[in-house]
C-alpha positions in Angstrom: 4.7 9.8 0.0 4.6 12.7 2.8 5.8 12.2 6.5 3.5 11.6 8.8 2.2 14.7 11.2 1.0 14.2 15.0 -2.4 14.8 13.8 -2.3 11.7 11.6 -1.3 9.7 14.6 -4.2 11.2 16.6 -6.4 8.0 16.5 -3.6 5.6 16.3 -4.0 3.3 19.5 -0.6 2.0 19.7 1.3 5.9 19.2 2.5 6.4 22.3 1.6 9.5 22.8 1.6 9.7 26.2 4.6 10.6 28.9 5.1 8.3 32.1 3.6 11.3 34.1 0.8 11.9 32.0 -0.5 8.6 32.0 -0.3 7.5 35.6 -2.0 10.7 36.4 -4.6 9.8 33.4 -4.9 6.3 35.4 -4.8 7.8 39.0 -1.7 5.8 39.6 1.8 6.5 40.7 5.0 6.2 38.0 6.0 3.6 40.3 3.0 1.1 39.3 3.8 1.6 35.5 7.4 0.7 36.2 6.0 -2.0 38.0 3.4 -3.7 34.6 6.8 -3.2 32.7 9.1 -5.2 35.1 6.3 -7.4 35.1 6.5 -7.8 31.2 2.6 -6.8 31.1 3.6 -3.6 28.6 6.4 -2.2 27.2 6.5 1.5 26.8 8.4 2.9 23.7 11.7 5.3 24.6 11.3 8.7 23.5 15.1 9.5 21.9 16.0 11.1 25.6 14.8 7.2 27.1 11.8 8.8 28.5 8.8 6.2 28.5 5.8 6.3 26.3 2.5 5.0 26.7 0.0 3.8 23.9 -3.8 4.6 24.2 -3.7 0.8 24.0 -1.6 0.7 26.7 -3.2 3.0 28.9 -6.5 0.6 28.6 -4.2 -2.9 29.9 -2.9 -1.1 32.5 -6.8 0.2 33.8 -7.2 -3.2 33.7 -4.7 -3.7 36.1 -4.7 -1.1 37.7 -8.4 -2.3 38.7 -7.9 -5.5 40.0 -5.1 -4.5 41.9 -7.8 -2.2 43.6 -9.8 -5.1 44.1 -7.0 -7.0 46.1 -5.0 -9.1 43.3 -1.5 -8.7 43.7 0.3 -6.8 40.7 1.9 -9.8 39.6 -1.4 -11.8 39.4 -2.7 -9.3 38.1 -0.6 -9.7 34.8 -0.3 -13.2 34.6 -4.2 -13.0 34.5 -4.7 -10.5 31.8 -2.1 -12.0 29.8 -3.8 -15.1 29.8 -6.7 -13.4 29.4 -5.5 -12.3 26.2 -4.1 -15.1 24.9 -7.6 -17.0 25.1 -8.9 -14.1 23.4 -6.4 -14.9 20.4 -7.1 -18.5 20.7 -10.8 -18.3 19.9 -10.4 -15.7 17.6 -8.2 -18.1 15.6 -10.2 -20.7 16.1 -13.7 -18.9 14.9 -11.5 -17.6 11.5 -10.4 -21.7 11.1 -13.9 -22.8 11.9 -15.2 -20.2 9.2 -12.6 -21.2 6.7 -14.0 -25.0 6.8 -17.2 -24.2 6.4 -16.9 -21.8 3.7 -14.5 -25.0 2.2 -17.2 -27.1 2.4 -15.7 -28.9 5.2 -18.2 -29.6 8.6 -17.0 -27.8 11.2 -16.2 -29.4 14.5 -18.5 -28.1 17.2 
């Protein structure tokens, strides 16, 4: 087994390859509203091993998302709640489409 290389993480959304300043300018945000979608448990950067935040590509997307609706007039902290729930409906139908699949492929009739 070899160690991994920063070119094998290169298409690996949730490295985070990206520094607190390099992704709010990426996002055309300040540092502050980053600090802000953490305290507000929406991500959670990684610590480099100097306790520098680090942002995922995966990251980066959530916090365009918030980072738009905040432009649109939704406080920051609406803002999160919303795309959290957002995200846990997601989940929810995703499980739900994999159990509906499951009974049918069992043979069962699937509840519609």
């Amino acid at each position: 087994m070899t160690a991994d290389t920063p070119l094998d993480r290169i298409d690996d959304d949730d490295y985070p390859a990206y520094t607190m300043g390099r992704a709010a300018e990426m996002l055309g945000t300040t540092p502050a509203f980053l600090r802000a979608l953490g305290e507000a448990r929406l991500i959670t950067p990684l610590r480099s091993e100097g306790g520098h935040r680090r942002y995922s590509r995966y990251q980066l997307r959530i916090a365009a998302r918030a980072r738009e609706m905040v432009d649109q007039g939704t406080s920051i902290e609406a803002a999160c709640r919303i795309i959290i729930l957002e995200d846990q409906l997601e989940e929810a139908q995703r499980i739900n489409d994999e159990l509906r699949r499951r009974d049918v492929g069992a043979g069962h009739k699937a509840d519609v």
